[in-house]
N, C-alpha and C positions, 0 to 999 in steps of 0.2 A: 169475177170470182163470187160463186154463192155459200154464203154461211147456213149453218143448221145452230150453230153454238157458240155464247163469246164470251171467252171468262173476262172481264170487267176488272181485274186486278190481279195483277204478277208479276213478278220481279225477273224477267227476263234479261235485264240487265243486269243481274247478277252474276259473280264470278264462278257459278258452281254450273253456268253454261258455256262456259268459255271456250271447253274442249269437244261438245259437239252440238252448238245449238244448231246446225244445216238440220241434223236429224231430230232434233225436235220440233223444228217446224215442221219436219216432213212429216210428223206425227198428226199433229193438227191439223196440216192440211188432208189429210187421209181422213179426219172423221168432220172436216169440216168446220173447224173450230176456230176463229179468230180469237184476239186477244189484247187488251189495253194494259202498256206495260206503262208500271208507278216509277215515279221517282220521290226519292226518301232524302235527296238530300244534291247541292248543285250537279256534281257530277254525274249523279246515278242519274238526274233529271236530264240532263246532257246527252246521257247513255240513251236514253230511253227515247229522245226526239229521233237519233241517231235511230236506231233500228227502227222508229216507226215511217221514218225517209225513205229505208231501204228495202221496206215491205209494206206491200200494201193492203195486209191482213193483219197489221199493228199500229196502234196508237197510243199515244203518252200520255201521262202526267206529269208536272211538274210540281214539285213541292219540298219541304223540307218537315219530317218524321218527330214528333216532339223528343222521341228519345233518341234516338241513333246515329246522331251525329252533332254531339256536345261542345264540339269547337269550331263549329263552322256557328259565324256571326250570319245571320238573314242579310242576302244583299236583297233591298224592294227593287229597286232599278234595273237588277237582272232579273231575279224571277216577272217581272213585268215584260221584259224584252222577251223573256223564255214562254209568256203565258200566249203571246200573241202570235205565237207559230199555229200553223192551220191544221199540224198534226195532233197537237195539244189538245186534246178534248176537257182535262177537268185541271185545278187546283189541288194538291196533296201528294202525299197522303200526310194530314195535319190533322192536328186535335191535339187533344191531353190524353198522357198514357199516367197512371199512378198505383201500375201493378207494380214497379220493381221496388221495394226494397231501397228506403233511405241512403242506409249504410255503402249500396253500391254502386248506386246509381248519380245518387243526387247530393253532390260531395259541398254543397253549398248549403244544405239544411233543406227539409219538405218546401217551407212556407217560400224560401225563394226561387226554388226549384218549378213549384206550381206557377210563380209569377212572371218567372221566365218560357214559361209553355203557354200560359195565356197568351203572352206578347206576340210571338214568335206567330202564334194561331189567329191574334186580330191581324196580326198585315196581313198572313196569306187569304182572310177573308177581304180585304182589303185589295189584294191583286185580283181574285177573284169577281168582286162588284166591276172593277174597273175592264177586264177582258171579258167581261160577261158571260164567264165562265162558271158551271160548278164547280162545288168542294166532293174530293172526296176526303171522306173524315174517318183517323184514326181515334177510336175509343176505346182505351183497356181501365176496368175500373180495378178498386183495389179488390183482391179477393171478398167474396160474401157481399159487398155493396154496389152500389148503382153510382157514387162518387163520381167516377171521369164522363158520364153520361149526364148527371144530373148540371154539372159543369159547363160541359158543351154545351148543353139545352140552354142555360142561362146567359150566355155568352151569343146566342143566334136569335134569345130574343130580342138584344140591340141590334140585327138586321135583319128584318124583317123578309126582304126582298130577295135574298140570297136562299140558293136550295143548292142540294146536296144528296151524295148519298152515305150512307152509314156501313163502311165496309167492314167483313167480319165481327158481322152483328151478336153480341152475345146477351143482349137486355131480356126482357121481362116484359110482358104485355101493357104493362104501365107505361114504360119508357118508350115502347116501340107506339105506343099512339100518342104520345108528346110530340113524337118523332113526324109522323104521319099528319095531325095536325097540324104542323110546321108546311107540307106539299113535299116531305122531303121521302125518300126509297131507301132500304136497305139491303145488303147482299149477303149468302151464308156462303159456306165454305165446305170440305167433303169431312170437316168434322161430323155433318149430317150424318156419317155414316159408321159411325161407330161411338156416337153417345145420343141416347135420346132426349139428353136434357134441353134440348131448342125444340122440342115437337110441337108444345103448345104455343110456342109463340109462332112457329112458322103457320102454323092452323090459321091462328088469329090476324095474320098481315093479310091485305089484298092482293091477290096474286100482281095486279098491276105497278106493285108498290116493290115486287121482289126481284132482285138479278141474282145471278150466278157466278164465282169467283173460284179461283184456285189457290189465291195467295202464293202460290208459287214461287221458290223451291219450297215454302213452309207447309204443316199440316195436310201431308199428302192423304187421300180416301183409304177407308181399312184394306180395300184390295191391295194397296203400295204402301201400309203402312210402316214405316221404319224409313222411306227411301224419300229421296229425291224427288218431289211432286213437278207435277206440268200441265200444261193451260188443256191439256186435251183430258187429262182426268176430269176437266169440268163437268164432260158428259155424265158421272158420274153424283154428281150434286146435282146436277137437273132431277136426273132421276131418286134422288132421294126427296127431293123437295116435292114429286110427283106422288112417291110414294107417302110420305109424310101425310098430304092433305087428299088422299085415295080418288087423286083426277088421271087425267088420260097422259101419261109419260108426253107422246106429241102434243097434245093440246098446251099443257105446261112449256114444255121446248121453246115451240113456236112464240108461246105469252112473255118470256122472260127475253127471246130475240129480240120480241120489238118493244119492250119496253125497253132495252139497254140501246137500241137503235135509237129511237127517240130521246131516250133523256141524254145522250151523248152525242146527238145528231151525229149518226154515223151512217155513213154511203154504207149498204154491207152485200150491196148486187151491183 
């Protein structure tokens, strides 16, 4: 099977494909499109080894979401039994989120709330080093600040050796070559296409440093906006990332294939 496209993160294990994912793949596979689906938490991680077993145009992550599932304890012994599956390509989706909201989220107070998202995100850096795997890393800051970024950043200066990528990137030219300086890549999403407030930073990143993502079912491209997004709208974020930095739509295609082949070591012919 040959790819032209591979959205690098989606939630295909999610429940809102449950009644026709046959025909979402057949989607994807009509424009070509592979896809790495995340896990946010044991079971989704589960879910996701599971379909990437049963197709061979998917691949996993395993990891646990620093927000979205507040009562599942981190088991390290399983995510480590989970990371060293061959369909497993990265760590995550892990980091620090400190968009939401004290009052609804974080029913322990900010300051122990953060300290329990640090924790949770040194061991899966920690399964990580040891499966010699990437992270893929959630970062949401709090509105107006660079916080959950500047965070993370300080937190991967104690590992040195560990790289990653930075999904649904929303930083700042500052932070995205903190980022960069680290060897680390980051991915946009089809928000590209109906706000232009990431233009200057997508300018600014090395196209070799950038992937392509759907977040899938979230933030689907303005052509589907309101609905249910999918790994085959990624075509869609190529070509805004094409158009954004005014190159050759294929040329870009092709650059962000193999860079998500490579840094994911992924068979994709």
């Amino acid at each position: 099977m040959t790819f032209r496209f591979i959205d690098i993160h989606s939630h295909l294990n999610d429940k809102r494909y449950t009644d026709d994912l046959p025909e979402v793949l057949a989607r994807m596979r009509e424009a070509n499109v592979a896809s790495i689906v995340v896990g946010t938490d044991r079971r989704m991680s589960e879910r996701a080894i599971v379909l990437a077993e049963e197709h061979d145009d998917l691949w996993a992550t395993i990891g646990q979401h620093p927000t979205d599932n507040h009562a599942e304890d981190f088991d390290d012994a399983h995510y480590i039994k989970l990371a060293a599956h061959p369909r497993v390509v990265a760590i995550g989706e892990c980091g620090l989120d400190y968009h939401w909201p004290a009052k609804d989220k974080w029913p322990t107070g900010e300051q122990e709330e953060k300290k329990r998202q640090e924790e949770i995100f040194e061991r899966q850096i920690a399964v990580a080093e040891k499966a010699k795997k990437p992270l893929m890393i959630h970062g949401r800051p709090t509105q107006g600040t660079m916080d959950a970024y500047d965070d993370i950043l300080r937190i991967l200066q104690r590992h040195p050796d560990t790289r990653g990528n930075v999904h649904f990137f929303v930083g700042d030219n500052a932070i995205a070559k903190r980022f960069l300086d680290l060897g680390w890549s980051v991915s946009f999403t089809g928000v590209l296409t109906f706000t232009r407030d990431y233009d200057e930073v997508v300018g600014y990143i090395p196209l070799g440093r950038i992937m392509a993502e759907t977040d899938a079912p979230y933030v689907a491209p303005a052509s589907h906006r309101g609905k249910r997004n999918e790994p085959v709208f990624v075509v869609e974020t190529v070509a805004a990332i094409a158009k954004i930095r005014n190159e050759d739509e294929q040329y870009v295609q092709a650059t962000l294939l193999q860079n998500a082949s490579e840094f994911f070591k992924l068979r994709l012919n």
